[in-house]
C-alpha positions as a printed Julia matrix, in Angstrom:
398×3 Matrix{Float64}:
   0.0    0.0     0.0
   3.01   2.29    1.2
   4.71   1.51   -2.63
   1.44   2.4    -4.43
   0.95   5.53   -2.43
   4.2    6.97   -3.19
   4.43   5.83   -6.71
   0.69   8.24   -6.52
   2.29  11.12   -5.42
   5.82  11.09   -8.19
   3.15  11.01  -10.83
   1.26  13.43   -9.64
   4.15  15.62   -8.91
   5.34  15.24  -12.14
   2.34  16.4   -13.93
   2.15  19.52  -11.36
   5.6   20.41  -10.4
   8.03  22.96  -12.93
  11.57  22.16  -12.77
  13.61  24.47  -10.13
  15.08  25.52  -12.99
  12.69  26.58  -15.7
   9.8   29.32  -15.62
   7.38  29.05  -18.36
   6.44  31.07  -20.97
   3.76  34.13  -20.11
   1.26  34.66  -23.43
   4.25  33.18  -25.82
   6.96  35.6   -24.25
  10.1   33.74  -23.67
  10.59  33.31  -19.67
  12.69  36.35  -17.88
  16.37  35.07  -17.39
  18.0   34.92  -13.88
  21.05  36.59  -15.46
  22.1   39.65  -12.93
  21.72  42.84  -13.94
  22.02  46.24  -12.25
  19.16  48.8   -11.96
  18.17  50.87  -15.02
  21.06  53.45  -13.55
  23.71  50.97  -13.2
  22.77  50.75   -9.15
  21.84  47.74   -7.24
  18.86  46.77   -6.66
  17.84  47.42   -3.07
  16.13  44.41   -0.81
  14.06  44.87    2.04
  12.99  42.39    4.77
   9.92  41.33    7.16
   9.26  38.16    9.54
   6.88  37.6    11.28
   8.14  37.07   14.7
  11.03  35.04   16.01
  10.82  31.54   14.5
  14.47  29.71   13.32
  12.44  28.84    9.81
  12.36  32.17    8.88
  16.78  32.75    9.35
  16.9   29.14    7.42
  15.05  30.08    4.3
  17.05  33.41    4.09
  19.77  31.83    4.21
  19.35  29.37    1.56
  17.75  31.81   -0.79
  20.64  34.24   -0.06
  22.97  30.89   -1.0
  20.5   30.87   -4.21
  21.38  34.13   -5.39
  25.24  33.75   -5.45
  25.26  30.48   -7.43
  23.08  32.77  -10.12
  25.99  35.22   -9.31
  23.84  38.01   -8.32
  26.24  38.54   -5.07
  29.25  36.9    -3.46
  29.99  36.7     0.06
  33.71  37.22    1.79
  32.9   33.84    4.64
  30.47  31.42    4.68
  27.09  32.46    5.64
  26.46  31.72    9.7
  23.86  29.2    10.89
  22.07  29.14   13.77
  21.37  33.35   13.38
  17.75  35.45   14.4
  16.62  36.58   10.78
  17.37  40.06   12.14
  21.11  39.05   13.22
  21.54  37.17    9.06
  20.05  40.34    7.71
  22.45  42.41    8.89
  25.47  39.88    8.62
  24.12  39.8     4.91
  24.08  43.8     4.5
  27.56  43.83    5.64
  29.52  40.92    3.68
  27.52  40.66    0.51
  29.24  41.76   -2.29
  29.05  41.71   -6.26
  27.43  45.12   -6.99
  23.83  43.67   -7.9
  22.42  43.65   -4.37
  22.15  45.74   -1.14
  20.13  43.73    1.99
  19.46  47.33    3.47
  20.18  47.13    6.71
  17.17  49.24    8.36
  14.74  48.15    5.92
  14.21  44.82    8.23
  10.61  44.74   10.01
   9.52  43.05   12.72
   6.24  43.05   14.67
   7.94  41.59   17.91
   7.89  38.39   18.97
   4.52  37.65   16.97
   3.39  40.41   18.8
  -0.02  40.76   17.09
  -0.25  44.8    18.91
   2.25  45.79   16.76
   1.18  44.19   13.04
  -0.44  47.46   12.35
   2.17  49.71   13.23
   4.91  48.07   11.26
   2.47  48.02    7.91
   2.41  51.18    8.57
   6.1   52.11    9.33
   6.96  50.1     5.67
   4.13  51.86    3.7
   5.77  55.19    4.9
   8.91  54.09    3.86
   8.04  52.95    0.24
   5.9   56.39    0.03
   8.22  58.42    1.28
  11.64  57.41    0.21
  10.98  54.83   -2.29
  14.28  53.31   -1.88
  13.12  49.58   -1.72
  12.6   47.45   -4.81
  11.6   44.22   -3.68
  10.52  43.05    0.12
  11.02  39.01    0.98
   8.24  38.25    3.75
   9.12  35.6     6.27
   6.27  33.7     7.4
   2.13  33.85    7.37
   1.79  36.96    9.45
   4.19  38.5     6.78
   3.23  37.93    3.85
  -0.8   39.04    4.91
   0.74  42.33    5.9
   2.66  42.44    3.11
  -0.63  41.7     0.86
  -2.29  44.32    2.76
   0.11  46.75    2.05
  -0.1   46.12   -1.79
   1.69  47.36   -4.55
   4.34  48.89   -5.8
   6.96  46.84   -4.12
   7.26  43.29   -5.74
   7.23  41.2    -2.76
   8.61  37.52   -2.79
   6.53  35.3     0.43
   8.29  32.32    1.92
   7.82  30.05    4.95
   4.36  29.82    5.22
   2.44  26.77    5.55
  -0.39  27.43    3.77
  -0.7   31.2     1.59
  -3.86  30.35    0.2
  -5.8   29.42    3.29
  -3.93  32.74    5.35
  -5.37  34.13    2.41
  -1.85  35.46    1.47
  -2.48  34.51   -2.19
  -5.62  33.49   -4.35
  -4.66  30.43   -5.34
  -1.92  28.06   -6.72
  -2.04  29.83  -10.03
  -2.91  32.88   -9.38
  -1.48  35.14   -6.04
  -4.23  37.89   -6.76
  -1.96  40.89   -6.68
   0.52  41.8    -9.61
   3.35  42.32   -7.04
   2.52  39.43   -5.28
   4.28  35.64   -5.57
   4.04  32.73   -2.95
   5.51  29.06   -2.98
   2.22  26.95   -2.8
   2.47  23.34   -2.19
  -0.81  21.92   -2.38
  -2.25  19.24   -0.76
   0.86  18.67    1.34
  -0.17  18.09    4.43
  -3.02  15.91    3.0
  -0.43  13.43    1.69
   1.69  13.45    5.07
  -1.86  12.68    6.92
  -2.89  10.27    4.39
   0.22   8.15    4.54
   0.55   8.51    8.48
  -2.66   6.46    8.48
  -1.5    4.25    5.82
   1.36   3.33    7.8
  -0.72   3.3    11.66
  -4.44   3.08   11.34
  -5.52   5.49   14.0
  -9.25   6.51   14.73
  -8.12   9.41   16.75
  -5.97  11.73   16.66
  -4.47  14.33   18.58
  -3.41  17.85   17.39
  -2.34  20.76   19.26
  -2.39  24.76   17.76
  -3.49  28.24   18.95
  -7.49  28.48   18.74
  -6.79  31.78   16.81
  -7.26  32.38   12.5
  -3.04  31.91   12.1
  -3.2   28.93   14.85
  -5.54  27.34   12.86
  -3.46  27.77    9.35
  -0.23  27.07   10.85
  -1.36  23.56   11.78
  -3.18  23.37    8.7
  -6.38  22.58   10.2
  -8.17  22.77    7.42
  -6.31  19.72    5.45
  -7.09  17.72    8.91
 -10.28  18.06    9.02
 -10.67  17.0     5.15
  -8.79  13.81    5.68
 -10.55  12.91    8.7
 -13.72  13.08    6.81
 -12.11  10.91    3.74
 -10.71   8.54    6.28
 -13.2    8.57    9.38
 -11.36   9.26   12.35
 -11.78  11.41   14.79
  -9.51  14.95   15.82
  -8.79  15.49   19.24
  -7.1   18.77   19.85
  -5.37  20.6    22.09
  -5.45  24.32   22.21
  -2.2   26.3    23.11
  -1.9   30.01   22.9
   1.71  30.92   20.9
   0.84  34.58   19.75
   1.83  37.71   21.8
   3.43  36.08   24.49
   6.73  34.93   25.28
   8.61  32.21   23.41
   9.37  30.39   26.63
   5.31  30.57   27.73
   4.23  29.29   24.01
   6.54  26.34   24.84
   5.39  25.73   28.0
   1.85  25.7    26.5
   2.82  23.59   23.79
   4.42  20.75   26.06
   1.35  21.05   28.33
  -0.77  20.6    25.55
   1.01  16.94   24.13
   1.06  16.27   27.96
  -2.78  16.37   27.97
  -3.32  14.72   24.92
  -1.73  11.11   25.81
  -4.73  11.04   28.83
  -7.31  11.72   26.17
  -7.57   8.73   24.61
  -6.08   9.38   21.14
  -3.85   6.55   19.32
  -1.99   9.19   17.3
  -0.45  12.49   17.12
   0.34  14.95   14.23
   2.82  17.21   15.09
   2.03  20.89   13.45
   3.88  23.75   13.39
   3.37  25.78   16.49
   5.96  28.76   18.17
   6.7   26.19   21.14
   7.36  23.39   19.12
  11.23  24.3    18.75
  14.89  22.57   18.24
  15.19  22.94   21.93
  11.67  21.71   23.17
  11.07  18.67   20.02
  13.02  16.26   22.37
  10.56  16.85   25.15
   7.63  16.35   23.03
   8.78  13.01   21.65
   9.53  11.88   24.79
   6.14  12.51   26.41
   4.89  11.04   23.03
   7.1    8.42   23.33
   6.58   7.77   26.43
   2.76   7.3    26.13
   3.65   4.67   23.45
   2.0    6.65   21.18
   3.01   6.64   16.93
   3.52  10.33   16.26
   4.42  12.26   12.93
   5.99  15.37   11.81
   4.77  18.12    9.96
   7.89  19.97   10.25
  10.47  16.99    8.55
  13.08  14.78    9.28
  14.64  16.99   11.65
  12.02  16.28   14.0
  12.33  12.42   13.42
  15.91  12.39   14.31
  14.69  14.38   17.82
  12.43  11.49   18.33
   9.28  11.65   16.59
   8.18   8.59   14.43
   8.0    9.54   11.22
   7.77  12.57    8.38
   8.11  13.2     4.84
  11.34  14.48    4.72
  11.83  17.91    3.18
  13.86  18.35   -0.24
  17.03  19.99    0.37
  16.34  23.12    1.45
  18.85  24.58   -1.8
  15.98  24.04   -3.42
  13.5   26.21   -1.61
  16.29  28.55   -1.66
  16.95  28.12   -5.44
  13.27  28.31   -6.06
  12.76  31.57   -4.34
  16.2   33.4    -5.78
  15.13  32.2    -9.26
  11.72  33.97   -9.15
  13.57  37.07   -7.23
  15.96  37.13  -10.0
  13.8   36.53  -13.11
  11.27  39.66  -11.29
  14.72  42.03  -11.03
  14.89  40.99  -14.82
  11.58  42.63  -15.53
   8.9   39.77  -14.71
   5.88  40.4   -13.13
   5.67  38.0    -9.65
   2.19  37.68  -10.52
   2.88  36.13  -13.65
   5.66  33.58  -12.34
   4.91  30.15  -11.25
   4.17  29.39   -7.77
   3.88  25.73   -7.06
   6.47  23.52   -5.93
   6.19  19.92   -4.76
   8.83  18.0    -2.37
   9.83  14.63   -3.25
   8.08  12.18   -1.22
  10.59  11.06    0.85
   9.83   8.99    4.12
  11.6    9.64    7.43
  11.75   6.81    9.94
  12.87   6.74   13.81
  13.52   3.41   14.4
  14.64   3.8    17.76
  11.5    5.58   18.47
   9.57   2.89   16.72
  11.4   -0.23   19.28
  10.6    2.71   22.17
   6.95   2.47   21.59
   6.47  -0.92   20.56
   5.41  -0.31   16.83
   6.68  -2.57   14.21
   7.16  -0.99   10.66
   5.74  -2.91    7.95
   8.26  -4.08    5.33
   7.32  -1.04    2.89
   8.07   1.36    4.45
  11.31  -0.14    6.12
  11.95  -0.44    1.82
  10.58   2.74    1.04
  12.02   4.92    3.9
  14.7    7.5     2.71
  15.65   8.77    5.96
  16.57   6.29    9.07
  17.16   7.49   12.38
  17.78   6.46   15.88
  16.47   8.17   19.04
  19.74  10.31   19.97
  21.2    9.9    23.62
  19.07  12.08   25.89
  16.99  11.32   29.05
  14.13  13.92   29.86
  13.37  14.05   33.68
  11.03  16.96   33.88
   9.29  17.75   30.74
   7.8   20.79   32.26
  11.14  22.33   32.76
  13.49  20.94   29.72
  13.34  22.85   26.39
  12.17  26.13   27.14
């Protein structure tokens, strides 16, 4: 069944999916070329930034779409790029050791509305459509995250305006829909139907009839853990959500993960037989461990939304995430190809990861689950549970 499902999804990804390295033709024009070129008066273009809180997705995708750009040779940097920066720290680094003469990551053209600090969404929209009025020295924004690229939306033209990490743009209603983002200045990477396919072959794999879920109870909560794709397949498939709601916006980092490890903590007395792990702030590279070990713990079969880097912290399984140069390549392509004179509007938008499995197989011993042969053939990705021993989940990981 595992074999037949996968074998579903390459042929439906390669009807759907362009190459990372073509665009396609808009009404029988040739595509834009990625080929750098300076501004109309022989100046570099000028890049501006917002994220939409603290989150270590957002630093990771600017990083690789940074990388992006200097294999199409629209910059070169003096040192390797750091890992393990805030997107405010990388955007700076960035405006100080990129080079070339094609770019400029302006260094106070970075936004921020706090930590996800909902209060202060309005005043930064605000702050960045005075800026474009005013001094019009921006000529393309990349938006970090959900929160982002709404704001961004809401702002509107002129600025093209490049969205990445989010989880799903057309349900934050960030973009219209896969082939169309709705404004002219306006391009998102859509992946449809992805966390469909992770839910589909999670039950595939461990036939639960209920599951357990935790988000925010709040419009972005709800996207962020795609709630809508749950709810579809647990129609299609008949089981039953049980969820867990923990409050991650405009508060602390270290409360959101203390809400979040509550939350799993709850869930294993509830009576589910599964748990889907969705993106949430408390759900971290710090607190992950604790959350697979409660999980684990409870003996209960758990799967990633996030990727393999949660299964090799101790969650079950995941589809594991094409190399992130990819993203990155995807992204610097359509920033380059707009810089050439595209409109984003006009540029593709979808993109579809390989389906790749991701397997803990120490985590599958820890909880008594036997994979079936299948996926043991079909997994990618095998990890063991790394050396760690939890003894207070309520205080480890914050």
């Amino acid at each position: 069944m595992i074999a037949r499902f996968l074998t579903a999804w390459l042929v439906t990804a390669s009807l759907l999916v362009w190459p990372a390295t073509a665009a396609p033709a808009v009404d029988g024009v040739a595509p834009y070329p990625t080929t750098p070129i300076h501004r109309p008066d022989g100046s570099p273009w000028r890049l501006g930034y917002l994220e939409s809180g603290d989150y270590a997705e957002y630093p990771r995708t600017l990083r690789v779409i940074a990388q992006g750009l200097q294999r199409l040779g629209w910059l070169a940097l003096d040192t390797e790029i750091p890992t393990d920066m805030s997107g405010q720290a990388l955007w700076h680094w960035l405006g100080q050791h990129a080079r070339g003469g094609y770019l400029v990551f302006v260094d106070d053209a970075w936004w921020q509305p706090g930590d996800f600090d909902a209060q202060q969404r309005e005043s930064v929209r605000n702050a960045i459509t005075r800026r474009i009025a005013e001094r019009g020295d921006i000529d393309l924004m990349l938006a970090m995250g959900t929160w982002a690229g709404q704001d961004m939306r809401a702002i509107g033209p002129p600025v093209p305006t490049v969205v990445g990490s989010t989880s799903d743009p057309i349900a934050a209603g960030i973009i219209d829909s896969v082939q169309d983002s709705g404004r002219d200045n306006l391009h998102a990477r859509v992946e449809p139907e992805r966390y469909q396919r992770q839910l589909r072959l999670f039950h595939d794999i461990v036939p639960f009839r209920h599951l357990g879920i935790v988000y925010e109870d709040s419009p972005a909560g709800r996207t962020y853990a795609a709630l809508d794709a749950v709810e579809q397949v647990s129609r299609e498939l008949g089981f039953e959500i049980i969820p867990c709601h923990a409050a991650s916006s405009s508060i602390p980092t270290a409360a959101a993960t203390a809400n979040a490890i509550d939350c799993y903590t709850q869930l294993t007395r509830q009576g589910v037989d599964a748990v889907y792990v969705t993106t949430h702030r408390g759900v971290t590279k710090d607190s992950i461990r604790t959350i697979a070990d409660i999980l684990n713990r409870a003996q209960l079969p758990s799967f990633s939304m996030g990727g393999s880097e949660e299964v090799a912290q101790g969650i079950l399984l995941s589809l594991a995430k094409a190399d992130m140069s990819y993203v990155g390549q995807f992204h610097a392509e359509t920033i380059a190809r707009i810089l050439n004179g595209a409109v984003p509007r006009a540029l593709v938008q979808l993109w579809v990861d390989p389906p790749k499995i991701a397997l803990n197989l120490g985590t599958a011993r820890r909880i008594g689950f036997n994979p079936p042969v299948d996926i043991l053939l079909a997994a990618d990705e095998v990890y063991e549970s790394p050396e760690w021993q939890i003894t207070d989940p309520h205080t480890t990981g914050h």
